[in-house]
Backbone as a ProteinNet text record, in pm:
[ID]
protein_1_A
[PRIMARY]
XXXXXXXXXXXXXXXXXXXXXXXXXXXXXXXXXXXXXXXXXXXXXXXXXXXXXXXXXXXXXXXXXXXXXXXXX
[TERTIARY]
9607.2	9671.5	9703.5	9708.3	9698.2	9818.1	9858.6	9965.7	9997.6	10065.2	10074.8	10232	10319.3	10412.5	10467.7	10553.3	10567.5	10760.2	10778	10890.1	10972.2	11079.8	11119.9	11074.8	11045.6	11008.4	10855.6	10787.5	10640.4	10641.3	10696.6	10755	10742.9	10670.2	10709.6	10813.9	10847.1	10995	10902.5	10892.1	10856.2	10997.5	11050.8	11140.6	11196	11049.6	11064.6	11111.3	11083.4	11125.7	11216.8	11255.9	11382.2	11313.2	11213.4	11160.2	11098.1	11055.9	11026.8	10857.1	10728.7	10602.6	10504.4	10439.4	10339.1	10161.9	10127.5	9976	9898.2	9839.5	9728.2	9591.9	9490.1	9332	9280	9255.8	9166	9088.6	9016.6	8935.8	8960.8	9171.6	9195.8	9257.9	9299	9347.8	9239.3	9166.6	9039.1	9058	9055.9	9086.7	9139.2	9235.5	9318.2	9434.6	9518.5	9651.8	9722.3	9827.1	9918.6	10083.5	10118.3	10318	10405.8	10484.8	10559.8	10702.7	10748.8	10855.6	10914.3	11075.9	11166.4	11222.7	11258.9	11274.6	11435.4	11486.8	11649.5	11720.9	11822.8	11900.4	11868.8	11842.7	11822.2	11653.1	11582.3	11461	11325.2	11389.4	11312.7	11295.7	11180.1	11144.5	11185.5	11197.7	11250.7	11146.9	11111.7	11093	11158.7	11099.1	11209.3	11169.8	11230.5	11205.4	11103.1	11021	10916.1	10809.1	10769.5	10645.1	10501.5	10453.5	10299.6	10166.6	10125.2	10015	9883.4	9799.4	9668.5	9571.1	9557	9434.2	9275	9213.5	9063.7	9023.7	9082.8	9065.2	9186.2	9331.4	9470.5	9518.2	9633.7	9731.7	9883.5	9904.4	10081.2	10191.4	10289.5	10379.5	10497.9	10602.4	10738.9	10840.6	10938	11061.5	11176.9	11311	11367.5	11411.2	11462.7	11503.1	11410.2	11395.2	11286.2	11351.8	11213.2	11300.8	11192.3	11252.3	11109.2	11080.6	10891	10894.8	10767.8	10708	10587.9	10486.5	10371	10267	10167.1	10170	10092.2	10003.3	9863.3	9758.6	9647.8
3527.4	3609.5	3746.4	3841.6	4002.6	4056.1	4157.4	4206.6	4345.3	4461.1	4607.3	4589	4689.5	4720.7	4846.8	4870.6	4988.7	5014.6	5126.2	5153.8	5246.2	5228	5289.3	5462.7	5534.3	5670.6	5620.2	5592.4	5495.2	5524	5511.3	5474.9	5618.9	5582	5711.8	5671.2	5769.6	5734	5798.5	5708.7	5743.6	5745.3	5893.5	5900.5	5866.6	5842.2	5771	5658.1	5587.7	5464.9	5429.6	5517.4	5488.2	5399.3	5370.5	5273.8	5327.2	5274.6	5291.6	5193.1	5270.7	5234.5	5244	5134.4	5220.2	5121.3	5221.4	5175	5135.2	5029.8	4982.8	4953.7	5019.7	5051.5	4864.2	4837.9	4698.7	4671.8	4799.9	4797.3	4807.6	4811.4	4829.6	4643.2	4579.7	4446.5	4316	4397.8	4293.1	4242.4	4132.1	4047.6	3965.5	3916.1	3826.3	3830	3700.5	3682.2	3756.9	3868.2	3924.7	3850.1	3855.9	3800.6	3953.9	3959.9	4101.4	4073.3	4082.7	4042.4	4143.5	4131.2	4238.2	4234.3	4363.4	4344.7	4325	4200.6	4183.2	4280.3	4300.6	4365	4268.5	4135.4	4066.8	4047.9	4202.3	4211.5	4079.4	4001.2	3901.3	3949	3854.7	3852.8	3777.4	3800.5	3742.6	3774.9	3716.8	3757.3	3841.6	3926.2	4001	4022.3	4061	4112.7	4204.3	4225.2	4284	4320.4	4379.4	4371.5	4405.4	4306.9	4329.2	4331.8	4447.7	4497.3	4498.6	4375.2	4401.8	4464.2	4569	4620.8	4640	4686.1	4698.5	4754	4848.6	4938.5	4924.1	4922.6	4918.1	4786.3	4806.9	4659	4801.4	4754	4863.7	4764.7	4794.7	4720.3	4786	4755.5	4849.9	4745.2	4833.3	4805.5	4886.8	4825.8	4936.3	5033.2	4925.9	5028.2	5012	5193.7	5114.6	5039.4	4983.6	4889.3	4863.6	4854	4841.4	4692.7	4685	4597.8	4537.9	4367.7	4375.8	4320	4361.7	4309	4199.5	4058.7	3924.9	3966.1	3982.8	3899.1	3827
8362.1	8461.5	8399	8498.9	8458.8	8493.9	8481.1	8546	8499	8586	8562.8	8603.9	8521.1	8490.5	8568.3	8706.8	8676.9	8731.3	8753.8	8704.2	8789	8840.1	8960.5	8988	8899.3	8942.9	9011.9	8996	9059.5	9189.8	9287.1	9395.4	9473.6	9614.9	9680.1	9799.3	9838.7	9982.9	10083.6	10207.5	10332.3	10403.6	10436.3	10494.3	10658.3	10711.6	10851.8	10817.4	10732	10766	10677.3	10601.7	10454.8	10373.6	10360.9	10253.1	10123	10033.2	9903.2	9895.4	9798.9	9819.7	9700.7	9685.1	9569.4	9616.5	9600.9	9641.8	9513.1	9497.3	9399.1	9471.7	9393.2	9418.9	9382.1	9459.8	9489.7	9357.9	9336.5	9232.5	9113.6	9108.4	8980.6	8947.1	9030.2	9054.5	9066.8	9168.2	9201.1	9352.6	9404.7	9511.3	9507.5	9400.5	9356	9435.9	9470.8	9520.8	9407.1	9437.1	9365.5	9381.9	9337	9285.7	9227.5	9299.5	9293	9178.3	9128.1	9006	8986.6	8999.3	8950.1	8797.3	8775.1	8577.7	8602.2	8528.8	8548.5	8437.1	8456.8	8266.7	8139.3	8187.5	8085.3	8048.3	8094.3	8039.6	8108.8	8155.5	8249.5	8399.3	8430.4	8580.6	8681	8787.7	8895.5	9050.8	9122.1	9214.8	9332	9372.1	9479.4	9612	9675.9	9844.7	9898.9	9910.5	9961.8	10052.8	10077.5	10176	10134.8	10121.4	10078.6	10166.5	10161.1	10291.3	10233.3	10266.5	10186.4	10247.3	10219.4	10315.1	10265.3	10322.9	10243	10095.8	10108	9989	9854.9	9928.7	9848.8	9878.4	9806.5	9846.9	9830.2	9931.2	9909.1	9908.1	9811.4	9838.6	9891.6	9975.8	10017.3	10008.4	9930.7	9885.8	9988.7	10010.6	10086.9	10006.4	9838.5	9729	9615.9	9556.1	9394.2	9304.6	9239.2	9149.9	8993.6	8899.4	8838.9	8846.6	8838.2	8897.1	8819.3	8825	8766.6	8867.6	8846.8	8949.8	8896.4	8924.7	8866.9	8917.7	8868.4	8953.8	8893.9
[MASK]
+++++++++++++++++++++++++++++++++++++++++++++++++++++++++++++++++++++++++

């Protein structure tokens, strides 16, 4: 299993909707089921709240708040 690291500046804000976003290229992940994981203070992962949009090309994920976060796939 693979996984990318990233980190609350990452994140763009769509202000229509107050939410928080980051897009990953298909072609950088693959077509694999992804798992979204938040970084705790105690340096571990946790799963968190999210919305994951798989579309053709990207997979976006939206947060209402950033967070750093890790991406399984």
């Amino acid at each position: 299993m693979h996984f990318i690291d990233f980190k609350k500046e990452h994140f763009n804000h769509n202000e229509k909707t107050e939410s928080y976003f980051i897009q990953i290229s298909k072609e950088e992940i693959g077509s694999f089921d992804i798992e979204v994981l938040e970084k705790q203070n105690d340096e571990t992962y946790s799963k968190t709240d999210c919305e994951i949009l798989d579309e053709v090309n990207k997979i976006t994920i939206k947060m209402k708040n950033p967070q750093d976060i890790r991406v399984k796939f």
